[in-house]
C-alpha positions in Angstrom: 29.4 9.9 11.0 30.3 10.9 7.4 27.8 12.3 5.8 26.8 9.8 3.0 26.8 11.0 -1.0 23.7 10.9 -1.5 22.8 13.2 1.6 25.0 16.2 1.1 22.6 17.6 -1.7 20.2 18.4 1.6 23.0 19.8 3.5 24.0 21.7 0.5 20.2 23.4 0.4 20.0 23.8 4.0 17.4 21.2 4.6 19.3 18.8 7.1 22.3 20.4 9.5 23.7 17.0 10.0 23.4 13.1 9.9 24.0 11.3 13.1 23.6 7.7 12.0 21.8 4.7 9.3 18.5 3.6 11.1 18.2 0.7 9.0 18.9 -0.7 5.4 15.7 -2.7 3.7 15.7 -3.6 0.5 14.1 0.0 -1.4 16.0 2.3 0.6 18.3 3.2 3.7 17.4 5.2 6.7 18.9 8.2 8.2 18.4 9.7 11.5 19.2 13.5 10.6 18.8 16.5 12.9 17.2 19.8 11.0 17.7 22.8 13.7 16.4 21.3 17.0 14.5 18.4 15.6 15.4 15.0 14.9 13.9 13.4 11.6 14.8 10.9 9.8 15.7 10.5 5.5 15.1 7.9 3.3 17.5 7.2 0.5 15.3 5.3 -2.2 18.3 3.0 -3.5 18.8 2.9 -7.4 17.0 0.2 -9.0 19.4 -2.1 -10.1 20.8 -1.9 -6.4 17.5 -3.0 -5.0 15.4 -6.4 -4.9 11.9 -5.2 -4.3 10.0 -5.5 -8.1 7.7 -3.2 -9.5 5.2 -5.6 -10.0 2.4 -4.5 -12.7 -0.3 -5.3 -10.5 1.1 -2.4 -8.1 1.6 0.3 -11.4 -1.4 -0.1 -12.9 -3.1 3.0 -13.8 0.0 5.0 -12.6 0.3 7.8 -15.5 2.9 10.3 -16.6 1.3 13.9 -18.1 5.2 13.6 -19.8 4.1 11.6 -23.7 7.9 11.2 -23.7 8.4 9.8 -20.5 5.5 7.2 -21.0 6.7 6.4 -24.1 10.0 5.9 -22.9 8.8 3.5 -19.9 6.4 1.7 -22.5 9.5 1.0 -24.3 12.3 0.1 -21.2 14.9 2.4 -22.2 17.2 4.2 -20.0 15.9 6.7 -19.8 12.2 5.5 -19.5 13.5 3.2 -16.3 14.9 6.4 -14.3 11.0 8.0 -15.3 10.1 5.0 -14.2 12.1 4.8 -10.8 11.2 8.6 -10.3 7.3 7.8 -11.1 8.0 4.8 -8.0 9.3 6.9 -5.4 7.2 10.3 -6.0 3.9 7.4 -5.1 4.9 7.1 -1.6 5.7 10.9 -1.7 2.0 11.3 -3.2 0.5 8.9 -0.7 2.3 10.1 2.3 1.3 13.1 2.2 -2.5 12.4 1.2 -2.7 10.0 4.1 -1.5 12.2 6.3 -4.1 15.2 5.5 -7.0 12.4 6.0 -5.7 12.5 9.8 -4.0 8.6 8.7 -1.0 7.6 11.2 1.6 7.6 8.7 4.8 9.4 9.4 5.3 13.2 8.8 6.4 14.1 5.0 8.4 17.4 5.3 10.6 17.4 1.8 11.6 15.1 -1.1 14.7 16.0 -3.0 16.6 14.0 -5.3 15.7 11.2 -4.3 15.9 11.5 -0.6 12.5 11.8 1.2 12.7 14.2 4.6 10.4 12.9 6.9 8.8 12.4 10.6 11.3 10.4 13.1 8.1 8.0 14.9 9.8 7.4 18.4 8.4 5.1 21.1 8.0 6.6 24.5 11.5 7.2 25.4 12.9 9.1 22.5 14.1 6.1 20.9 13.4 4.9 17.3 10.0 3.1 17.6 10.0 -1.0 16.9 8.6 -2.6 14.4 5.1 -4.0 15.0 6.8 -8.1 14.3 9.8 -7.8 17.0 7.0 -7.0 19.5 4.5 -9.1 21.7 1.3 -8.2 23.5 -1.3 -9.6 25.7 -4.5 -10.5 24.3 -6.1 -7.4 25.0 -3.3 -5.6 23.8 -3.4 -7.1 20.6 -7.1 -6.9 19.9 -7.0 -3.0 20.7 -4.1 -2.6 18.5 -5.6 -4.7 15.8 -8.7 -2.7 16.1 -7.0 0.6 15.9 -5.2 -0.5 12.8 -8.4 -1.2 11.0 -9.6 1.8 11.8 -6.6 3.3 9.7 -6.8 0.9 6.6 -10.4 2.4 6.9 -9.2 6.1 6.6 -6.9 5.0 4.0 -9.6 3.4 1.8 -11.8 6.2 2.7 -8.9 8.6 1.1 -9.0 6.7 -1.9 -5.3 4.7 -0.9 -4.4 0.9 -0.4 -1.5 0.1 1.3 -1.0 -3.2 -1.3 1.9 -4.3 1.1 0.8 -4.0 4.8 2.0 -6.4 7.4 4.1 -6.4 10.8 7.3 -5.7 9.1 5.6 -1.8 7.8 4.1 -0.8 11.1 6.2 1.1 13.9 4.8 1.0 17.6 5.0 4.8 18.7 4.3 6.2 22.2 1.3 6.9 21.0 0.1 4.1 19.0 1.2 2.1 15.4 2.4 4.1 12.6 2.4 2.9 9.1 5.2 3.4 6.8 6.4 2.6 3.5 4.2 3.5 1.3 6.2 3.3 -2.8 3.5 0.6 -3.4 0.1 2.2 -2.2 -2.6 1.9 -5.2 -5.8 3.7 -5.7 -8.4 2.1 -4.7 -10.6 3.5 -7.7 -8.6 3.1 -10.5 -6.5 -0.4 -9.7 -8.3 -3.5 -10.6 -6.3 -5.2 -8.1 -6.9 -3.2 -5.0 -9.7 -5.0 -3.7 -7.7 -8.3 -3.5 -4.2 -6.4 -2.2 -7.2 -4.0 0.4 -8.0 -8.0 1.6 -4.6 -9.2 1.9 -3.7 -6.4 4.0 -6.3 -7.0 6.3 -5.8 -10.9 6.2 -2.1 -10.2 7.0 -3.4 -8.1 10.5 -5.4 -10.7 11.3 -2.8 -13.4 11.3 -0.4 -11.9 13.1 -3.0 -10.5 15.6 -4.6 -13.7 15.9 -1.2 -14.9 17.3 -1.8 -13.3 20.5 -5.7 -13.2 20.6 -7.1 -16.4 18.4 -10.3 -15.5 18.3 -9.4 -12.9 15.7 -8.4 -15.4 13.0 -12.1 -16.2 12.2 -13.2 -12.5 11.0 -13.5 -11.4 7.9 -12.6 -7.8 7.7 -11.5 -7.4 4.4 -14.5 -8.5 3.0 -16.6 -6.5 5.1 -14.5 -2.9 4.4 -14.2 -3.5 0.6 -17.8 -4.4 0.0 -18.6 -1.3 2.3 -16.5 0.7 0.2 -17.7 -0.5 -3.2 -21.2 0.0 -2.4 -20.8 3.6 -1.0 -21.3 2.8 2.6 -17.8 3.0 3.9 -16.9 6.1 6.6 -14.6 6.8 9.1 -16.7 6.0 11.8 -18.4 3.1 10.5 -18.7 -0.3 12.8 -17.8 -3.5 11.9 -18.4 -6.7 12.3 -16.0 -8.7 11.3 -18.2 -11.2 9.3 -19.1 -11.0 5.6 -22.1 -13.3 4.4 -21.7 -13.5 0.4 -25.2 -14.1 -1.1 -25.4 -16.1 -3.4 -28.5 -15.9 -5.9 -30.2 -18.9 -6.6 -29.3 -20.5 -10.3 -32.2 -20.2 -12.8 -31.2 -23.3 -14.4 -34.3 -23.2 -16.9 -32.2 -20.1 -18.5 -29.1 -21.7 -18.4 -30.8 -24.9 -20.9 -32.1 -22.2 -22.8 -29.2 -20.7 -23.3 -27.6 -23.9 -24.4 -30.1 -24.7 -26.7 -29.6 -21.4 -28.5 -26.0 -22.2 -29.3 -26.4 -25.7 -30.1 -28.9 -24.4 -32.6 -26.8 -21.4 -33.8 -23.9 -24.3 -34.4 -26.4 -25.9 -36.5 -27.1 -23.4 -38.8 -23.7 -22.7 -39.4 -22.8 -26.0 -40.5 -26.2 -25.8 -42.8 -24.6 -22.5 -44.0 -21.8 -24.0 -44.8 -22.6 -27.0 -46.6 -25.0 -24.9 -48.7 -22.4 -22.6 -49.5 -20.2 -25.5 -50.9 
């Protein structure tokens, strides 16, 4: 096929030797399966963000920094300039999170380069060579599902445990290798630490497994996963190996009601002198 624009910067440096056809076109990027010497990988051209529907949401940037006082001052303001730091800040996360995944042993696919805007990475194939499916164009058994839903907390685990939450995880992100589910696209993972919206995106991941899961084995749609991992995690208890249950019992603390009179009291009463305050003051 002809070798798109974008692309030919890689052939130019020797880091693809050529490009044998689109694997698919979502709505951040397109899909290339390239072959580098004897290996087949695949390259994902981020598209330019007024070409592009996905919206970088400030619950997913939050706490993303620039050491550039230029370039943040630039994205603070929404100049041109500040939106291609901006774009360029978007892409490098899923180059940053890709490759810290993959060094805590999580399934995600192979990062090998990332060059203007092109990111060179593993081709996850099923167990014939081809292009692995997508977790939603798939059925299972009820076995199947609840060993595949188990493995896949298992990574969402790992993740957490490396600091990372996927903030965007459902059947449409996972691939079904030979070898098990992969997860992929990444532009939107959020720390865990330093996001004060991570705990709610960490339990929307997990709530979107379980639905779809709980298609195939129904018994699933009663646990409470999420929960369970974040509360783990918050408290310092959460490991790579750690068992769980699937249940999550919030205590609640009984209400000292005599405390909350009191503490009514003492604003009626601080109202009160106020007023007196006033009216002795005029």
């Amino acid at each position: 096929m002809k070798t798109p624009e974008r692309l030919r910067p890689l052939l130019d440096e020797g880091l693809i030797d050529s490009v044998s056809r689109q694997l698919m076109s979502g709505k951040e990027a397109m899909v290339f399966v390239v072959q580098c010497g004897d290996e087949t990988r695949c390259a994902k051209v981020y598209k330019e963000a007024t070409h592009r529907s996905f919206r970088q949401a400030v619950d997913y940037t939050e706490n993303r920094k620039t050491k550039n006082s230029r370039q943040a001052r630039a994205m603070a303001k929404g100049t041109k300039f500040g939106r291609q730091a901006q774009e360029a800040a978007w892409q490098s996360a899923e180059v940053d999170a890709l490759y810290r995944l993959a060094a805590a042993g999580v399934r995600v696919p192979k990062p090998y380069n990332f060059h203007e805007g092109v990111l060179l990475m593993e081709l996850v194939c099923d167990a014939n060579g081809d292009a692995a499916p997508r977790l939603n164009d798939m059925n299972f058994t009820s076995e199947d599902a609840r060993a595949h839903h188990q493995t896949l907390l298992r990574e969402v685990v790992r993740m957490l445990s490396a600091g990372v939450v996927h903030g965007d995880l459902s059947e449409f992100n996972i691939l079904v290798s030979a070898d098990g589910p992969v997860i992929i696209d990444l532009p939107q993972a959020v720390d865990a630490a330093g996001n004060n919206h991570a705990a709610a995106m960490l339990e929307r991941d997990v709530a979107n497994l379980r639905n779809f899961f709980g298609r195939f084995a129904p018994e699933l749609l009663v646990s409470d996963y999420g929960r369970e991992i974040w509360s783990l995690y918050e408290r310092g208890m959460l490991s790579n190996d750690v068992v769980l249950s699937g249940r999550f019992d919030r205590k609640l603390k009984p209400v000292d009601m005599g405390a909350v009179m009191r503490g009514i009291d003492d604003a009626k009463d601080e109202e009160a002198a106020r007023r007196l305050r006033m009216q002795e003051a005029g």
